[in-house]
N, C-alpha and C positions, 0 to 999 in steps of 0.2 A: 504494500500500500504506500502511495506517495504522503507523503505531507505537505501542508501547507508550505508555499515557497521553494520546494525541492522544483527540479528541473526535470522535465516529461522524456522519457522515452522516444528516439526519434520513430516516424513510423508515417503512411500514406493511405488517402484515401482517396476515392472517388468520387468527385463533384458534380456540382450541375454540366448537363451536356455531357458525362463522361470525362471529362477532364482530371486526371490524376494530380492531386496537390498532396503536398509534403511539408511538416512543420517547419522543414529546413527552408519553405517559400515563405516565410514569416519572419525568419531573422533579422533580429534588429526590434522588430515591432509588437508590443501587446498582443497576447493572444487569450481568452477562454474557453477555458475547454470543461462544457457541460456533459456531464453524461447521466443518462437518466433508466436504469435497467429493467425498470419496471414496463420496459414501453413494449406494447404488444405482448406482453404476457398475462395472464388470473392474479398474480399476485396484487 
């Protein structure tokens, strides 16, 4: 588990239109990163 202020794991995702972004396209600048697990599941 990360903490508060620790630094993310580099890693990529696929964006609108398909377009593959990387947090390393970020560098330099503010980033948040929500994550919400609950999302389409019963729980």
């Amino acid at each position: 588990m990360l903490e508060v202020g620790s630094r993310a794991f580099e890693f990529s995702l696929e964006g609108v239109g398909g377009q593959k972004r990387s947090l390393a396209d970020f560098k330099g600048k503010w980033v948040v990163l929500f994550f919400y697990p609950k999302d389409g599941t019963k729980g």
